[in-house]
SEKOLMAR-568476 format. One record per residue (C-alpha): residue number from 1; x, z, y. Coordinates in steps of 0.5 Angstrom, whole numbers, plus 2048, in hexadecimal, padded with zeros to 3 digits. Example, Ala and Ser with C-alpha at 12.3 -4.5 7.8 and 13.67 -1.06 7.14 Angstrom:
# SEKOLMAR-568476
+-----+-----+-----+-----+
! seq !  c1 !  c3 !  c2 !
+-----+-----+-----+-----+
!   1 ! 819 ! 810 ! 7F7 !
!   2 ! 81B ! 80E ! 7FE !
+-----+-----+-----+-----+
//
This chain:
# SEKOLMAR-568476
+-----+-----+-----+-----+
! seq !  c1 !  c3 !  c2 !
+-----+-----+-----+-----+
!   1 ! 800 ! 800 ! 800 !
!   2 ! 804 ! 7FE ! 806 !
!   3 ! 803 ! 803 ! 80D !
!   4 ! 802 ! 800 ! 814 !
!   5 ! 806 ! 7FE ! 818 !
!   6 ! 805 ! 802 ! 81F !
!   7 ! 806 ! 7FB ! 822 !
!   8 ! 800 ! 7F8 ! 81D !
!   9 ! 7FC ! 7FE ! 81F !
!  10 ! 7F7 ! 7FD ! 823 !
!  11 ! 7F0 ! 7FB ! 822 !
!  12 ! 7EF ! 7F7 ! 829 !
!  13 ! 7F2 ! 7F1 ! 82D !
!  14 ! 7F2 ! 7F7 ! 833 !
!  15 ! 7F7 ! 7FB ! 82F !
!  16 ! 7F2 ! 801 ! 832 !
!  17 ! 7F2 ! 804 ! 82A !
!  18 ! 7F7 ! 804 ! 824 !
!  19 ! 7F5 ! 807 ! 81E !
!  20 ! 7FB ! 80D ! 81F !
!  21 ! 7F6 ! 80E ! 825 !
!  22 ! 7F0 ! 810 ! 820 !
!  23 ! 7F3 ! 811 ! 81A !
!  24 ! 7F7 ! 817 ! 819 !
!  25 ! 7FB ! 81B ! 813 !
!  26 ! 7F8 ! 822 ! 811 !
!  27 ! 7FD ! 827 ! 810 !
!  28 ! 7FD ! 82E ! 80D !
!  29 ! 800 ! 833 ! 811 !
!  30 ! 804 ! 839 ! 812 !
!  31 ! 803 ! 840 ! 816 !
!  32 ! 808 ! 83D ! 81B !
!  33 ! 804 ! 837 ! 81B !
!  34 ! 809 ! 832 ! 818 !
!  35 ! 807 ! 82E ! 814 !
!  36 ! 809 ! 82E ! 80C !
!  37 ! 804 ! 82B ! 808 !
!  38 ! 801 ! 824 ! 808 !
!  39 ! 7FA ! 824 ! 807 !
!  40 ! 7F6 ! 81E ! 809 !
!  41 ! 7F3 ! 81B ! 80F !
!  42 ! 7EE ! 81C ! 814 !
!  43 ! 7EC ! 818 ! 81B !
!  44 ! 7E9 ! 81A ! 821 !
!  45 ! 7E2 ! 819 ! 823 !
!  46 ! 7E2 ! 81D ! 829 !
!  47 ! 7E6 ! 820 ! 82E !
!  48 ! 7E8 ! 826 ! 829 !
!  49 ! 7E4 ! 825 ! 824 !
!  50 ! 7E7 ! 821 ! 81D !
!  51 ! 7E3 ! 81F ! 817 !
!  52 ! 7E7 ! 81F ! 80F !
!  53 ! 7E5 ! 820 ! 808 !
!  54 ! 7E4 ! 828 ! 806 !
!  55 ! 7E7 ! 827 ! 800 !
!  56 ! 7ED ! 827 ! 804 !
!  57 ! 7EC ! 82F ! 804 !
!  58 ! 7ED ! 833 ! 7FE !
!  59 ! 7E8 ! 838 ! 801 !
!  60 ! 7E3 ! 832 ! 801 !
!  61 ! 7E5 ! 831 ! 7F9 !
!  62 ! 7E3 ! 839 ! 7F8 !
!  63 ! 7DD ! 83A ! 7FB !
!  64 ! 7DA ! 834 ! 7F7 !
!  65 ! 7DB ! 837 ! 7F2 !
!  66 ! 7D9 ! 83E ! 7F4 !
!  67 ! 7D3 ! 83B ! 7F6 !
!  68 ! 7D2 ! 836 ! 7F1 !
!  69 ! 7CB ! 834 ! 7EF !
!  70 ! 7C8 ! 836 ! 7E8 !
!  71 ! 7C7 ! 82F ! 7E6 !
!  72 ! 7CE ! 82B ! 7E5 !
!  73 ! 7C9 ! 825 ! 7E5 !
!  74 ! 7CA ! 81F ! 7E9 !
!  75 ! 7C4 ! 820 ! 7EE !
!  76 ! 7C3 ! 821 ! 7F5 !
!  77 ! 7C2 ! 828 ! 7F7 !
!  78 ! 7BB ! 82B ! 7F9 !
!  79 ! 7B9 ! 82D ! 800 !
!  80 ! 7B9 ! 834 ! 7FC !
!  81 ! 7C1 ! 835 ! 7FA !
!  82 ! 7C3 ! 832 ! 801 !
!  83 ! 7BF ! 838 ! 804 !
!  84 ! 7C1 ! 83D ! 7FF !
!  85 ! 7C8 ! 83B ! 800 !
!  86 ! 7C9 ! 83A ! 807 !
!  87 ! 7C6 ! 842 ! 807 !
!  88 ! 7CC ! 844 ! 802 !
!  89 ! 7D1 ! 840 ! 807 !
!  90 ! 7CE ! 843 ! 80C !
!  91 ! 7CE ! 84B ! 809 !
!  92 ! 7D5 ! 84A ! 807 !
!  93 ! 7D7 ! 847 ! 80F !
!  94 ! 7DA ! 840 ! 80B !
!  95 ! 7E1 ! 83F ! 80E !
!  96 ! 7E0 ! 844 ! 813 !
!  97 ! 7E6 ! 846 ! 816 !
!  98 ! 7EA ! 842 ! 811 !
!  99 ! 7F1 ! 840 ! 813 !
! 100 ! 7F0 ! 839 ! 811 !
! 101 ! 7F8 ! 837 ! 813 !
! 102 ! 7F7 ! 82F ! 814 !
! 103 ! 7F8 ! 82A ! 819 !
! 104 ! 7F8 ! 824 ! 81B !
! 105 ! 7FE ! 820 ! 81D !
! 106 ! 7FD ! 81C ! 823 !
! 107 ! 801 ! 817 ! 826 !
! 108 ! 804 ! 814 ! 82D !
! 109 ! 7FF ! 80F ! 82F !
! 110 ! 805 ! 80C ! 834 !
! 111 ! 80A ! 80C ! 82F !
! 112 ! 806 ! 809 ! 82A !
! 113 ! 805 ! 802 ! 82F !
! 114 ! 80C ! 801 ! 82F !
! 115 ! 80C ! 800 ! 828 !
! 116 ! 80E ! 807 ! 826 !
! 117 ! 80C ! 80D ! 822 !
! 118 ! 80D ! 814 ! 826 !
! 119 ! 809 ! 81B ! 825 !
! 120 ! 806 ! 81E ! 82C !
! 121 ! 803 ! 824 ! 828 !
! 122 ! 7FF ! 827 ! 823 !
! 123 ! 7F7 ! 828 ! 824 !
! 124 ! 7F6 ! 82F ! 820 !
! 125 ! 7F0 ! 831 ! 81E !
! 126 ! 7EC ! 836 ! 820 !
! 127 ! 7E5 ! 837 ! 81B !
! 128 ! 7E3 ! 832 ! 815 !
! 129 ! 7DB ! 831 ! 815 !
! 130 ! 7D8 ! 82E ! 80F !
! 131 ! 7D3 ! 82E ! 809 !
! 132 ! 7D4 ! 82F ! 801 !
! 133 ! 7D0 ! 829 ! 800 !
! 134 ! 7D4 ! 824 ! 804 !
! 135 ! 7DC ! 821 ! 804 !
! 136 ! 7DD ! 822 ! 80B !
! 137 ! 7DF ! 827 ! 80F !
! 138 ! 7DF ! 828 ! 817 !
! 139 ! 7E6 ! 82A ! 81A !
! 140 ! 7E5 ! 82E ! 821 !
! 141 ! 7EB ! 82E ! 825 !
! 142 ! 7EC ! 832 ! 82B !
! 143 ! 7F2 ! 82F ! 82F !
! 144 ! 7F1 ! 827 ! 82D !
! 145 ! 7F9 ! 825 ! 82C !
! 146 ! 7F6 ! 81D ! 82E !
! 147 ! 7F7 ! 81A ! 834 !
! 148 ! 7F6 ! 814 ! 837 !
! 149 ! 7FC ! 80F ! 83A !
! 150 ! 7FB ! 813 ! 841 !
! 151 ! 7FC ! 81A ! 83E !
! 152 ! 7F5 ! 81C ! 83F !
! 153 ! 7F0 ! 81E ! 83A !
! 154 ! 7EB ! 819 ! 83B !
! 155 ! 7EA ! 814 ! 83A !
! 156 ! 7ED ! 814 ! 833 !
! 157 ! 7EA ! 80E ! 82D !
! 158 ! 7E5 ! 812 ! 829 !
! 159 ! 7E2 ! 80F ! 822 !
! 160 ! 7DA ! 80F ! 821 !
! 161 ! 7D6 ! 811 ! 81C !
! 162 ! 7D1 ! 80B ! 818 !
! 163 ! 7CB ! 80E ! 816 !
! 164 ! 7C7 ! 808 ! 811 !
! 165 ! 7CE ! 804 ! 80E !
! 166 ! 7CC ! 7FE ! 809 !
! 167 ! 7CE ! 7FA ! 804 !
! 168 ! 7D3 ! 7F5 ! 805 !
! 169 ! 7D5 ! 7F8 ! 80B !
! 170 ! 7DD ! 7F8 ! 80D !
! 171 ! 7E1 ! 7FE ! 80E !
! 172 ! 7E8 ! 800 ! 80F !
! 173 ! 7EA ! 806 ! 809 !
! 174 ! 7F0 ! 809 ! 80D !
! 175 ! 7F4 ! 810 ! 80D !
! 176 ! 7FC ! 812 ! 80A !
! 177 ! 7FC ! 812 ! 803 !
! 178 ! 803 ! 814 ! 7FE !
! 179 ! 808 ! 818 ! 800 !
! 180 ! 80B ! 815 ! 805 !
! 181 ! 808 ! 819 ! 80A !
! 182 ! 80C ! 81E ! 80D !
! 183 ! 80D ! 822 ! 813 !
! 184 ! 813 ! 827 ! 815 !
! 185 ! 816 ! 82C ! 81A !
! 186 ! 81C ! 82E ! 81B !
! 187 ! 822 ! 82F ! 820 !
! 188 ! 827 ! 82C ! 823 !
! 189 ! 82D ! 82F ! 827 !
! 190 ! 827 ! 835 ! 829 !
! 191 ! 822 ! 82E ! 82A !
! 192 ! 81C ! 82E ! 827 !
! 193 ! 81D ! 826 ! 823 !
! 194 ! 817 ! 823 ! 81F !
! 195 ! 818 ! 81F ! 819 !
! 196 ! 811 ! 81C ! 816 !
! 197 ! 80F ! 815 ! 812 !
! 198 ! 808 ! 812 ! 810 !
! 199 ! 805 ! 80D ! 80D !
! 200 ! 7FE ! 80A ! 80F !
! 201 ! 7FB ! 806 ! 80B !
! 202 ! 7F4 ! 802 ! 80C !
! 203 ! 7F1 ! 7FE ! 807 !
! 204 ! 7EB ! 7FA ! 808 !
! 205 ! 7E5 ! 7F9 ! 804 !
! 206 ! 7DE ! 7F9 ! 805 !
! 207 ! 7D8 ! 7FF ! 802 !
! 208 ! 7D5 ! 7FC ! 7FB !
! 209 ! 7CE ! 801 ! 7FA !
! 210 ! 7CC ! 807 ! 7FD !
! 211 ! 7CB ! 80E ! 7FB !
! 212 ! 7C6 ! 812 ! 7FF !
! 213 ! 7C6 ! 818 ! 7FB !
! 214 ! 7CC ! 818 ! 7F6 !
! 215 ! 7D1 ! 814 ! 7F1 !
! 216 ! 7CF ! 814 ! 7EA !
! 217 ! 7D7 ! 814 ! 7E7 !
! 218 ! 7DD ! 819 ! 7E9 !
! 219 ! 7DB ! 81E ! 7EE !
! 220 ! 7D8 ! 81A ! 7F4 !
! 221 ! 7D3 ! 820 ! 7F5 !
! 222 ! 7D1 ! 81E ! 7FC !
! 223 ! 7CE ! 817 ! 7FF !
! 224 ! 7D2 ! 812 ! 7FF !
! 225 ! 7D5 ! 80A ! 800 !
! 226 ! 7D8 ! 806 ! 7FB !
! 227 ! 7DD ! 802 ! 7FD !
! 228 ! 7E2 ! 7FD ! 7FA !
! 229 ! 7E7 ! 800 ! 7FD !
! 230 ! 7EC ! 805 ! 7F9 !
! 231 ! 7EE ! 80C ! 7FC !
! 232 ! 7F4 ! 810 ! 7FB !
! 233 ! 7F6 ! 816 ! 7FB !
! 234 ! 7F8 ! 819 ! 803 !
! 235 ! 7F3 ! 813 ! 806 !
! 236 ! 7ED ! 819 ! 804 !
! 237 ! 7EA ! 81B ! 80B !
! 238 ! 7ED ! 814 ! 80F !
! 239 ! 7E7 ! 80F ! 811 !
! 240 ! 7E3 ! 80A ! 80E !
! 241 ! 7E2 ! 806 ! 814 !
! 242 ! 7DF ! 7FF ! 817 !
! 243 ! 7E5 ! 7FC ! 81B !
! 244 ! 7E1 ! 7F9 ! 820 !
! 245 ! 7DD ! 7FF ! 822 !
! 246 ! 7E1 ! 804 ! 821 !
! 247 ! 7DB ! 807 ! 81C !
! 248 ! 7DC ! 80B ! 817 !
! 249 ! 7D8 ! 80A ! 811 !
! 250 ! 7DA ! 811 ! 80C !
! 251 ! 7E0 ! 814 ! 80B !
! 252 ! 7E5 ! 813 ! 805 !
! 253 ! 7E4 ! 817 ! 800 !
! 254 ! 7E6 ! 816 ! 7F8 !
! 255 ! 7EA ! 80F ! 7F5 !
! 256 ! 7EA ! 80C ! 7EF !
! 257 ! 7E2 ! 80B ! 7EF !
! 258 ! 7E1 ! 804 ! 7EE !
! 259 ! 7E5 ! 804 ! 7F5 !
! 260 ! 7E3 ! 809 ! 7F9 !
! 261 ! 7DE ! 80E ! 7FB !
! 262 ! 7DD ! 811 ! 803 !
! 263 ! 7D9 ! 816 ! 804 !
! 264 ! 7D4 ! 813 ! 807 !
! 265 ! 7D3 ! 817 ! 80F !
! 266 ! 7CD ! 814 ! 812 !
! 267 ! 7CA ! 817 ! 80C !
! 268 ! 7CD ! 81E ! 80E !
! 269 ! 7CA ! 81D ! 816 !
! 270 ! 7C5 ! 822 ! 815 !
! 271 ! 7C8 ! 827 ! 80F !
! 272 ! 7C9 ! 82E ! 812 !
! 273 ! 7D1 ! 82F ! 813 !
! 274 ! 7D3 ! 838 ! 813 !
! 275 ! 7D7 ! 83A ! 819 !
! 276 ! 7DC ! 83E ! 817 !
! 277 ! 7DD ! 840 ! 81F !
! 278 ! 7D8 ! 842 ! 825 !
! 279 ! 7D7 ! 83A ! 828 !
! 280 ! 7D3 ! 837 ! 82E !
! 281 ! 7D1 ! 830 ! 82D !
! 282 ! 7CD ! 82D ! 833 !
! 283 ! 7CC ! 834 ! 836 !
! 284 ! 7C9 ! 836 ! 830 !
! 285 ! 7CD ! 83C ! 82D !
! 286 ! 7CE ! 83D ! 825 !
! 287 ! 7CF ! 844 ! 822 !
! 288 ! 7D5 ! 844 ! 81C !
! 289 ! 7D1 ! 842 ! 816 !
! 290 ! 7CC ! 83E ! 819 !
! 291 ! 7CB ! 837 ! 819 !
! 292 ! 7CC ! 830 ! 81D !
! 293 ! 7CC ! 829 ! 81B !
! 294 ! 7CF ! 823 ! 81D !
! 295 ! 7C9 ! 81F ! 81F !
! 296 ! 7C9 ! 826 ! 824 !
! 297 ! 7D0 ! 825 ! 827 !
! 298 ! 7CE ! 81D ! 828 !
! 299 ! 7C8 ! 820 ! 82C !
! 300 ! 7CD ! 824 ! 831 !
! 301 ! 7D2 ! 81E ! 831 !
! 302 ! 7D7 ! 821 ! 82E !
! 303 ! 7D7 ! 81B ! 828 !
! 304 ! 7D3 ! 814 ! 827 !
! 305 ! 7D0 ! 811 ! 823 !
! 306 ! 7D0 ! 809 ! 824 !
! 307 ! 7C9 ! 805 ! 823 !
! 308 ! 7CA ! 7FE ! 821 !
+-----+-----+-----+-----+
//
């Protein structure tokens, strides 16, 4: 799988977005944080807020099955197990407090339209919200490392969200797979001195079936898209996207599969995501343990949603 080339990365004649802009590697990191352990990729759908897959976090793996339903059975969830088990989330204050220990790493918008590849900081993340029923999880970032070429916060590219996807539609499957990845601090005659390497990958394919409720094979437990494209292990969390809209259809989950499958985000617009912090979205403000949804944030202009 060849990388792209920073020159041969941009997604518009303008040169205005590069994938180095909107896709990012995820990384694991230490108490200090610097991080140690490359986990997957995540992208930006608003000025501090990123998406990636929750199977990326060990703590999501465990609450599963924690809370994992009575039936092994390849059915979707009744309205009655979603309520029983957002009350057990909530009496347990899912993730509140957790030390999430990850980031992003975000790249010099400037260095990389000279051809160039150069670290500008790290985006770490705050609070994680999301649900059991869905690969997906929302990144809250208090102090968004991303900048536009004039140094400032905004404007900045952002992905949007698809809600209705169909067959035949093409998309773009990107993220960092492999081990390759890496990102390490040192230092140099008291100075500190970064040494990194990543390899971004974006195959292209088109979406071959819909699963609203869940897959029939392996462990596809969440609404899903079937894709010609295969997915590998590090470019779970990167965006399933449409070039030429900058949309996202899902999100990369699980290769091997007939291709691939990615969770399917419009089908997730609605779910209730558990707030592990005290949050104000559109001058409502949300206690720990309560709920949010995407479709709310969008509604506060905090994300959007792209209506063909």
């Amino acid at each position: 799988m060849p990388h792209v080339l920073v020159a041969d990365s941009f997604l518009d004649e303008e040169r205005k977005v590069s994938y180095y802009d909107v896709v990012l590697p995820f990384f694991k990191m230490a108490a200090d944080g610097t991080p140690i352990e490359h986990v997957g990729t995540c992208f930006p759908i608003g000025i501090g807020i990123y998406l990636t897959a929750a199977h990326n976090f060990e703590g999501f793996q465990k609450t599963r099955g924690r809370y994992k339903r009575q039936s092994p059975e390849k059915t979707a969830p009744t309205m009655e197990e979603m309520v029983e088990r957002l009350e057990w989330m909530k009496e347990d204050k899912f993730l509140e407090g957790a030390d999430v220990n990850c980031g992003a790493i975000i790249f010099d918008p400037a260095a990389i339209r000279e051809g160039q590849l150069k670290p500008l900081g790290i985006s770490y993340v705050t609070s994680v919200l999301m649900t059991l029923d869905f690969d997906l999880a929302v990144l809250l970032v208090r102090d968004d490392a991303r900048r536009n070429l004039d140094g400032e916060r905004t404007p900045i590219p952002c992905l949007s969200l698809i809600e209705n996807p169909h067959i035949g539609q093409k998309i773009a499957v990107a993220g960092y797979p492999g081990a390759k990845n890496k990102f390490k601090l040192t230092e140099v005659d008291g100075k500190p001195k970064v040494n990194f390497g990543v390899s971004l990958v974006v195959n292209e394919g088109e979406i071959t079936d819909l699963y609203p409720i869940m897959r029939d094979v392996g462990p596809a437990f969440f609404p899903c898209l079937q894709t010609d494209i295969d997915i590998a292990p590090g470019q779970s969390g990167g965006p399933a996207f449409c070039k030429e809209t900058l949309s996202v259809v899902g999100i990369n989950s699980i290769g091997g599969i007939g291709g691939g499958l990615v969770s399917w985000a419009g089908k997730a617009f609605d779910a209730e995501l558990l707030t592990p912090i005290g949050l104000t979205i559109g001058g409502k403000s949300l206690n720990a343990g309560e709920a949010t949804t995407l479709r709310e944030l969008a509604e506060a202009g905090m994300i959007q949603i792209f209506n063909e």
